[in-house]
TIBAVO-522392 format. One line per 3 residues: their letters; for each residue x, y, z of N, C-alpha, C, O. Coordinates in steps of 0.05 Angstrom, whole numbers, padded with zeros to 5 digits. Atoms other than C-alpha are relative to their C-alpha. Example, Ala and Ser with C-alpha at 12.3 -4.5 7.8 and 13.67 -1.06 7.14 Angstrom:
! residues 2
AS	00018 -00024 00000 00246 -00090 00156 00018 00024 00000 00039 00024 00013 ~ -00016 -00024 -00001 00273 -00021 00143 -00015 00022 00014 -00005 00044 00018
//
This chain:
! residues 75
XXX	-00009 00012 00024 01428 -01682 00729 -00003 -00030 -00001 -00013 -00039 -00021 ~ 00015 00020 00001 01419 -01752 00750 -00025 -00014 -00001 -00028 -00038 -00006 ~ 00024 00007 00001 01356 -01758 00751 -00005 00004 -00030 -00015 -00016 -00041
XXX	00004 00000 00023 01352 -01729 00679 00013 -00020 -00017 00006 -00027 -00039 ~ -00014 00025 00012 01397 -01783 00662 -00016 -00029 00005 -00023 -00046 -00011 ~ 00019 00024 -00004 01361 -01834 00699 -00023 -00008 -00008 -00027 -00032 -00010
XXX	00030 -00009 00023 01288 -01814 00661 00013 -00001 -00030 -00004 -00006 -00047 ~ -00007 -00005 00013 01328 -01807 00610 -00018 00028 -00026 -00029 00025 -00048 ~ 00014 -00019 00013 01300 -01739 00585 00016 00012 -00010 00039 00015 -00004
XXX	-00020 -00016 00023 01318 -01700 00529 -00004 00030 00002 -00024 00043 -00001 ~ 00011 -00038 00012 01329 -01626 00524 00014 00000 -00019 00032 -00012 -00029 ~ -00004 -00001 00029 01322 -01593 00472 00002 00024 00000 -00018 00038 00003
XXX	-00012 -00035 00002 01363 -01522 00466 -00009 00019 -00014 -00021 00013 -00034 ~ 00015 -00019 00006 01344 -01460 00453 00024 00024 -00002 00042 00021 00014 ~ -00010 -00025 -00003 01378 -01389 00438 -00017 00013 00021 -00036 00006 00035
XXX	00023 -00016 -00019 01356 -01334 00475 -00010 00015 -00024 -00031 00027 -00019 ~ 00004 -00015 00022 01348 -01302 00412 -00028 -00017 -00010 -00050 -00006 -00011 ~ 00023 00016 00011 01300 -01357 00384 -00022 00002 00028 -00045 00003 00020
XXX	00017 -00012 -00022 01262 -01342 00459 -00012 00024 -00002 -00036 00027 00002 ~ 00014 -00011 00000 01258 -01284 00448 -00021 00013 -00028 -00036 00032 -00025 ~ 00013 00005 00025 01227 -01288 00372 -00029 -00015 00012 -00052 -00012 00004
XXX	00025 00016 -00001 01183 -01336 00404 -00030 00015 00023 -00054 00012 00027 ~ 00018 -00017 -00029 01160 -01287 00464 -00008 00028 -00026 -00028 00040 -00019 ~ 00015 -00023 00013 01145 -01230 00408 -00023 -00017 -00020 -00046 -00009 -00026
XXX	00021 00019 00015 01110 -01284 00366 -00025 -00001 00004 -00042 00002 -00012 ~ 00022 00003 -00013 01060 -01293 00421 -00010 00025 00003 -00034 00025 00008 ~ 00007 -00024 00000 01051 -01227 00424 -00011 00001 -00017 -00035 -00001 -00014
XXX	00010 -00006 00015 01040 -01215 00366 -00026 -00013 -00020 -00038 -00003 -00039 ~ 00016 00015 00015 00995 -01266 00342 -00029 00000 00024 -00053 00001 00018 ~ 00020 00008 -00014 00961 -01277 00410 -00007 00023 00027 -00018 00020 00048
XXX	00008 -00026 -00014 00955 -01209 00440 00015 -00011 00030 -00002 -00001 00045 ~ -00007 00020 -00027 00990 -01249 00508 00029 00011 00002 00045 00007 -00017 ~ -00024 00000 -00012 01051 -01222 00546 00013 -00014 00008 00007 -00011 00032
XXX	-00018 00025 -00021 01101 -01280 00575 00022 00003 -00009 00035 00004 -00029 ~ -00038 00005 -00003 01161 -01281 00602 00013 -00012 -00012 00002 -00033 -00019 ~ -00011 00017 00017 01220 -01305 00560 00007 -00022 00010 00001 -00040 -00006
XXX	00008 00030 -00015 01227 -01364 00604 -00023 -00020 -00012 -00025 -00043 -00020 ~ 00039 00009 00004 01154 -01378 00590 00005 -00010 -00040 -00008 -00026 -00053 ~ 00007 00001 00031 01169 -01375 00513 00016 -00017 -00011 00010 -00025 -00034
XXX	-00016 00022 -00005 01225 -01426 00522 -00015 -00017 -00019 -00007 -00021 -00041 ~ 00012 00016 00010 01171 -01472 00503 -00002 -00002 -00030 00004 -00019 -00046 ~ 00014 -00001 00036 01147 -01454 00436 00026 00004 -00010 00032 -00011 -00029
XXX	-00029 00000 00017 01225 -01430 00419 -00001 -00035 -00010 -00010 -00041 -00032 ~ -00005 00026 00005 01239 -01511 00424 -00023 -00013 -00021 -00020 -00030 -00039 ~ 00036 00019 00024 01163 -01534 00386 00016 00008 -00030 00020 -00008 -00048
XXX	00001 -00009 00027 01186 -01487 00330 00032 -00009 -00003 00028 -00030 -00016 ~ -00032 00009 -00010 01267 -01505 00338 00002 -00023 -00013 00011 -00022 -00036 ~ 00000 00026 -00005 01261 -01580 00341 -00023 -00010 -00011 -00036 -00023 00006
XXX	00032 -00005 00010 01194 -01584 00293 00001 -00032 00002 -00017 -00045 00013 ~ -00001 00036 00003 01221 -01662 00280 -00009 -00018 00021 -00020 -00039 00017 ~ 00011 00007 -00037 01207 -01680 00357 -00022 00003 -00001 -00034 -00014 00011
XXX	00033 -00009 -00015 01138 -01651 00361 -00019 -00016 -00032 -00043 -00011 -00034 ~ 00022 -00006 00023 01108 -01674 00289 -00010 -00023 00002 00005 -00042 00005 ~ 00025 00017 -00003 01050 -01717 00292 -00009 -00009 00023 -00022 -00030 00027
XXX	00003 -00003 -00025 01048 -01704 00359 -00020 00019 00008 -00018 00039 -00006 ~ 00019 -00020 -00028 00988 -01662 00415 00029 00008 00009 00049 -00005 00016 ~ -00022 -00004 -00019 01032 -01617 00441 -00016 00030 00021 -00031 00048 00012
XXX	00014 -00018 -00019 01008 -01571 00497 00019 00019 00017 00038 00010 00030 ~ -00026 -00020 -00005 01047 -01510 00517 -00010 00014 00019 -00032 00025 00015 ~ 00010 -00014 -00026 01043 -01478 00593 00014 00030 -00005 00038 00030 -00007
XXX	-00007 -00019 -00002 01050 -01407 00588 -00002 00025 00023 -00024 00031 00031 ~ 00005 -00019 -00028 01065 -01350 00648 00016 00024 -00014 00034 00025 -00031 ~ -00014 -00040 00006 01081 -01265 00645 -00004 00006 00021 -00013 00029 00022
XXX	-00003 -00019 -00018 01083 -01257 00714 00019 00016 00004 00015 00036 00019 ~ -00025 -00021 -00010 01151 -01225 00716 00010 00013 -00025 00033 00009 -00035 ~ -00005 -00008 00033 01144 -01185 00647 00002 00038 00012 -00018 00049 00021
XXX	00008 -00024 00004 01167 -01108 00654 -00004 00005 -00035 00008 00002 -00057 ~ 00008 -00014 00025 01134 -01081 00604 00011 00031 -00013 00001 00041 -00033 ~ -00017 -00017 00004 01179 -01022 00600 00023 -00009 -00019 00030 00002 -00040
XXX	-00024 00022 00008 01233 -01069 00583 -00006 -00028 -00017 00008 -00048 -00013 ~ -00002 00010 00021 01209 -01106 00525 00022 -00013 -00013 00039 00004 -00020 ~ -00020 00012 00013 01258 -01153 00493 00011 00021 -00030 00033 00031 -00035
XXX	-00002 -00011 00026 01250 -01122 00422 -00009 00031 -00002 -00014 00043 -00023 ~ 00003 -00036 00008 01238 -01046 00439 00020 00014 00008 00020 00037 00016 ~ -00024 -00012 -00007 01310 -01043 00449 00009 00019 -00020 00030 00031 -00017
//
């Protein structure tokens, strides 16, 4: 926590709910499985649009630890 203070970096919150909108998103748009962790990212881009606008923004995405049985939204 100091250190985030000392950089002074901002987070920027997320539901899990808006994670996991953002993890079927990618799905759905980009054929791409990732973990809701992983979708963290884009929740906040689309979240927080005022932060990112007229901004490059480059989003790291991972699904190594995705059961696919266990789908967020095939509850």
């Amino acid at each position: 926590f100091s250190l985030l203070q000392q950089f002074a970096v901002k987070v920027l919150p997320v539901s899990d709910a808006q994670a996991i909108a953002a993890m079927r998103l990618i799905f759905e748009r980009l054929k791409l499985v990732i973990e809701p962790s992983s979708a963290t990212v884009l929740a906040a881009v689309l979240r927080h649009r005022g932060h990112f606008a007229g901004k490059r923004v480059g989003l790291i995405l991972s699904g190594g630890n995705v059961d696919l049985d266990r789908l967020p939204w095939q509850r």
